[in-house]
C-alpha positions in Angstrom: 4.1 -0.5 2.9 2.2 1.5 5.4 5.2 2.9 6.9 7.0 4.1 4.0 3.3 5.5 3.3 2.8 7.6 6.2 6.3 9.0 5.6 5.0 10.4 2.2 2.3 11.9 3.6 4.0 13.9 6.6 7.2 14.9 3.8 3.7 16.3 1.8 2.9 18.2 5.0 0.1 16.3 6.0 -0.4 14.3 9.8 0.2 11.4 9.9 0.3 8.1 12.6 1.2 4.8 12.3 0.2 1.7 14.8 2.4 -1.3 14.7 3.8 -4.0 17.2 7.6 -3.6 17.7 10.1 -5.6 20.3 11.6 -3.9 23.2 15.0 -4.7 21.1 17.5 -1.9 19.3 15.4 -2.4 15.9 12.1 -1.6 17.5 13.6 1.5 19.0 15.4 2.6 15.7 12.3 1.9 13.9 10.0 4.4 16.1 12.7 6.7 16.6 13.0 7.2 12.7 9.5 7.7 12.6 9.4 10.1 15.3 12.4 12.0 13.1 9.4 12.0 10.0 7.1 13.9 11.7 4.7 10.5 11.7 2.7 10.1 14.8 3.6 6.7 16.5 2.3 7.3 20.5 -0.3 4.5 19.6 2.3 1.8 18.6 2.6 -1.0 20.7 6.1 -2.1 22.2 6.2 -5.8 23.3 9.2 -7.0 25.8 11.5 -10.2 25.0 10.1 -9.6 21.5 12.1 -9.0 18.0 11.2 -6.6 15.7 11.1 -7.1 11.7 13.8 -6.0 9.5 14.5 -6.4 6.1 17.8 -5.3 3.9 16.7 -4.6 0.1 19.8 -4.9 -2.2 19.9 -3.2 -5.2 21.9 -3.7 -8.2 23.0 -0.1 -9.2 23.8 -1.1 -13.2 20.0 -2.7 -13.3 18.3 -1.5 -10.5 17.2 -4.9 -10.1 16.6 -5.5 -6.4 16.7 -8.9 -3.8 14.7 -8.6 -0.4 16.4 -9.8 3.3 13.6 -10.1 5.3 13.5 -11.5 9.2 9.8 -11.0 10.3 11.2 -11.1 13.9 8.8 -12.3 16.9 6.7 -9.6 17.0 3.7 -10.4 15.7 0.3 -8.1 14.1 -1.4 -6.5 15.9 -4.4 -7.2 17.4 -8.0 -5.4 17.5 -7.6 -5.3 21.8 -4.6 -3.5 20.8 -6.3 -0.4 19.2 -7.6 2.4 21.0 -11.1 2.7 18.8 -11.7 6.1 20.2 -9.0 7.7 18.9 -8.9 5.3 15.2 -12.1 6.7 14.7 -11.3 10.3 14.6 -8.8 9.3 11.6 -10.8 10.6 8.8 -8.5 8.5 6.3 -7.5 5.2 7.0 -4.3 3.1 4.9 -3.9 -0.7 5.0 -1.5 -3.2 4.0 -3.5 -6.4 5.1 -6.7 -7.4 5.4 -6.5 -9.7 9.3 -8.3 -8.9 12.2 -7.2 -4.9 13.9 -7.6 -4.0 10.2 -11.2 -5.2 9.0 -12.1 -3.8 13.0 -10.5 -0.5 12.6 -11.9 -0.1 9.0 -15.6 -0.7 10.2 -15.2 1.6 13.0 -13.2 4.8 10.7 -16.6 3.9 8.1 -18.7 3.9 10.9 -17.7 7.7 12.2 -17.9 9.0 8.5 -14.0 8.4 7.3 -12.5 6.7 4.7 -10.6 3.2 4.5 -7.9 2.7 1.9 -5.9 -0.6 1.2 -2.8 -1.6 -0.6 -3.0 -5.0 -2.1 0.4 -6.3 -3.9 -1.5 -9.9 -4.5 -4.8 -11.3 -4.3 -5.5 -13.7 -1.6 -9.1 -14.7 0.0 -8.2 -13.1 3.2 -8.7 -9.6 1.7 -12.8 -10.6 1.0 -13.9 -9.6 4.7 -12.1 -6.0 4.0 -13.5 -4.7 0.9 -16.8 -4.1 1.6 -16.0 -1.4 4.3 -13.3 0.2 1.9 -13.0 3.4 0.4 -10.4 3.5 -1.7 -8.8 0.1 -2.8 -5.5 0.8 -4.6 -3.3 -2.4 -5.9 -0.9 -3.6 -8.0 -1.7 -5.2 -11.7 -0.7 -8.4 -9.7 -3.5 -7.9 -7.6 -6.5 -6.9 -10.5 -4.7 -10.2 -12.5 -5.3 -12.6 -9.5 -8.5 -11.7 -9.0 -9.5 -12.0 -12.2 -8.1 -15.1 -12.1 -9.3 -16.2 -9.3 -13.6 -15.0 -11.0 -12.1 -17.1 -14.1 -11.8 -20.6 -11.3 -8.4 -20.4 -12.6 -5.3 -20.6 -9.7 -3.4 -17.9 -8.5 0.7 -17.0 -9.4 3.7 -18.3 -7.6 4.3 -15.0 -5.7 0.6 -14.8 -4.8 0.9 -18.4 -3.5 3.5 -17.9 -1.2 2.1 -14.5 -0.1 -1.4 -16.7 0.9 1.2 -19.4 3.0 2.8 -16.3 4.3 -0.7 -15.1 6.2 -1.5 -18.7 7.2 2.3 -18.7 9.2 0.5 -15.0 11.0 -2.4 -16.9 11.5 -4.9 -15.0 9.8 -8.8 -14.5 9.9 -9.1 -17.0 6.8 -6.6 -19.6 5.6 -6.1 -20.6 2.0 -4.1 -23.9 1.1 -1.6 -22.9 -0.6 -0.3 -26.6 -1.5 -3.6 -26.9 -3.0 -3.6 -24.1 -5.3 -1.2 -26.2 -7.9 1.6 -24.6 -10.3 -0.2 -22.6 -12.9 0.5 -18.7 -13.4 -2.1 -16.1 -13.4 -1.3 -14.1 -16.6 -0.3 -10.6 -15.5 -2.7 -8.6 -17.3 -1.8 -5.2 -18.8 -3.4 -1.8 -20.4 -7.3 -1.9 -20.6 -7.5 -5.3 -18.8 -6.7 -3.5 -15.7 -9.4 -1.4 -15.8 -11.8 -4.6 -16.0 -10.0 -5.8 -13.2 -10.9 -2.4 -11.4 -13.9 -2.5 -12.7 -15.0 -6.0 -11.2 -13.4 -5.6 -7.6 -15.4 -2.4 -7.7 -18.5 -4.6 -7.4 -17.3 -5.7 -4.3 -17.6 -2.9 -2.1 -15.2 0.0 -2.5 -16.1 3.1 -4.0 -13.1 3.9 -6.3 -10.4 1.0 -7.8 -6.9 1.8 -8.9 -4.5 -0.7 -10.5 -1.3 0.4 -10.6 0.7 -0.7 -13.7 4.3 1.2 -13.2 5.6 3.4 -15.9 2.1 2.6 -17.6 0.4 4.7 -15.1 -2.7 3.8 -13.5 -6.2 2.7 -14.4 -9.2 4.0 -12.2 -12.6 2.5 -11.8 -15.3 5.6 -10.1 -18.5 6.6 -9.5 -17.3 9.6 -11.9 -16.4 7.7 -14.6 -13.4 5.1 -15.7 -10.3 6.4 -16.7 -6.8 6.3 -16.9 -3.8 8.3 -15.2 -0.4 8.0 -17.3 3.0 8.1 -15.6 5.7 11.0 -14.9 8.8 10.3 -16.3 11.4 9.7 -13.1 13.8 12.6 -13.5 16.7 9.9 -12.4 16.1 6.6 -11.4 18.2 4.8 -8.9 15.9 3.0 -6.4 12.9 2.0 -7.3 11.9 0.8 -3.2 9.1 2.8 -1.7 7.9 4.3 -5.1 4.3 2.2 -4.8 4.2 3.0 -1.0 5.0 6.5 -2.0 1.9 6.8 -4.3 -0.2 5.8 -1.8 0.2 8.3 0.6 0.9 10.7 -1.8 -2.8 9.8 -3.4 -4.2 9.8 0.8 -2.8 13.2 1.0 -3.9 14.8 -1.8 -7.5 13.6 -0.8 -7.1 14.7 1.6 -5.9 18.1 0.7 -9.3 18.1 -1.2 -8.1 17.8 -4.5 -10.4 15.8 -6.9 -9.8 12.2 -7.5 -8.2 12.8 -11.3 -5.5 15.6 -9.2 -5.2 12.8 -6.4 -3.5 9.9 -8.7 -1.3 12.7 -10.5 0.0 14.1 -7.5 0.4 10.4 -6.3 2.1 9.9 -9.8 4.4 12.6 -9.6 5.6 11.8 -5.9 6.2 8.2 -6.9 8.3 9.2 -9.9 10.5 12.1 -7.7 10.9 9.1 -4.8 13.0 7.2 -7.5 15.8 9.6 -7.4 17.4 8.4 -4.7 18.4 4.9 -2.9 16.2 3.4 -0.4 12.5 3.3 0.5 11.8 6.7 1.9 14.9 8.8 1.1 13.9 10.7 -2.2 10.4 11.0 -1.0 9.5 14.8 -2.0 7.5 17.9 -0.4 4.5 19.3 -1.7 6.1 22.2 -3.2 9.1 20.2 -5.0 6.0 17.7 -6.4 3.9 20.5 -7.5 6.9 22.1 -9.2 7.5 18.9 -10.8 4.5 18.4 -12.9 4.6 22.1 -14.2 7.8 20.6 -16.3 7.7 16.9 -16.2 6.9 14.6 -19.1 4.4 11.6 -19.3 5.2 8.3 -20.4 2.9 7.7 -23.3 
């Protein structure tokens, strides 16, 4: 998620890097040599010999659009906070996330520390995220994520897909384990419209200074020191592929902070990018430039 991320904010004309652990195989090299071709900054990503790399193969259906995910997670495995050069994290003055083990909750005290900003993606609550939050920024998830953790304040347990995403982080070994066998087979409803902005509101009290949940075509739902409000959704001009288009937002919303635009500018730019990245198949291929984004939301229409 971070990836496709950075990507969106160096085709937005911003700098980006990108740490990760790759193998020394043809993947690994493919994977930094594509980033290299991005613009996106990956001289502190760490190659491990005799190691895989992870790949995964999305297939989309191109009557539905309805997609089916290949992964093979490889052997190379997270990285690690004796990995990370601290002196050079901490001149990042933002700071994207996809997970919550150890390098990240490190590398997010440290960027806090020297006066920059952590951000996190979250696609489904699990317990591991807890130690992050409070060193957050920006905390930016899905309506999965704001539904599970309402859920999870209600004593009520978690989704399937949240489930196997907590087994999933127990395999990588991270800083806290949940049982997922002991979670049993209930569904945490997937919450929608004002709801969401509970859910923002509530993880807010947890640390990070501004919430979104993301709800697709519904737009987005912010929780703020400036006020609560909510962000609708451009209207994709085509849709193909809708890969990437959350990963997209993110660094689109990064950038645009970064930029200095104000919070309410942030999520639209971030709105519009995600909407012009659905033009084309795969993750990062549609992703746009500043000036065909900007262009873009002189004309587009909102979903209402």
């Amino acid at each position: 998620m971070v990836a496709t991320a950075m990507v969106a904010v160096a085709r937005l004309g911003g700098n980006a890097a990108f740490i990760t652990r790759v193998g020394d195989d043809q993947t690994g090299t493919q994977i930094l040599d594509e980033f290299r071709t991005e613009g996106v900054d990956v001289s502190h990503a760490v190659t491990t010999p005799g190691l895989t790399s992870h790949r995964t193969i999305v297939l989309v259906d191109g009557r539905t659009g309805a997609r089916a995910f290949l992964a093979g997670r490889g052997t190379a495995n997270d990285v690690m906070p004796e990995d990370l050069d601290m002196e050079w994290v901490a001149e990042a003055p933002f700071l994207h996330l996809s997970d919550a083990g150890p390098a990240a909750v490190a590398a997010a005290k440290v960027v806090k520390a020297a006066g920059g900003h952590a951000c996190l993606d979250g696609t489904h609550y699990h317990q591991t995220v807890d130690a992050l939050l409070p060193h957050l920024e920006y905390l930016v998830v899905s309506r999965f994520f704001g539904s599970e953790y309402l859920a999870h304040l209600d004593g009520r347990e978690l989704g399937a897909a949240a489930r196997e995403y907590a087994g999933t982080l127990v395999a990588r070994d991270q800083a806290v384990h949940p049982n997922p066998a002991a979670m049993g087979d209930s569904h945490a409803p997937v919450l929608t419209g004002g709801a969401l902005l509970d859910a923002a509101r509530r993880l807010r009290e947890r640390g990070p200074n501004v919430v979104v949940v993301t709800e697709g075509e519904a737009g987005c739902w912010c929780a703020s020191p400036d006020g609560d409000f909510h962000i609708p959704a451009y209207v994709a001009p085509q849709v193909v592929d809708t890969t990437g288009a959350g990963d997209v937002f993110h660094g689109a919303f990064l950038q645009a902070r970064a930029m200095g635009r104000t919070l309410h500018s942030s999520l639209e730019l971030a709105s519009a990018a995600a909407a012009l990245k659905c033009r084309a198949l795969g993750g990062r291929t549609g992703s746009p430039d500043l000036e065909t984004t900007i262009a873009f939301m002189s004309t587009a229409s909102r979903h209402r």
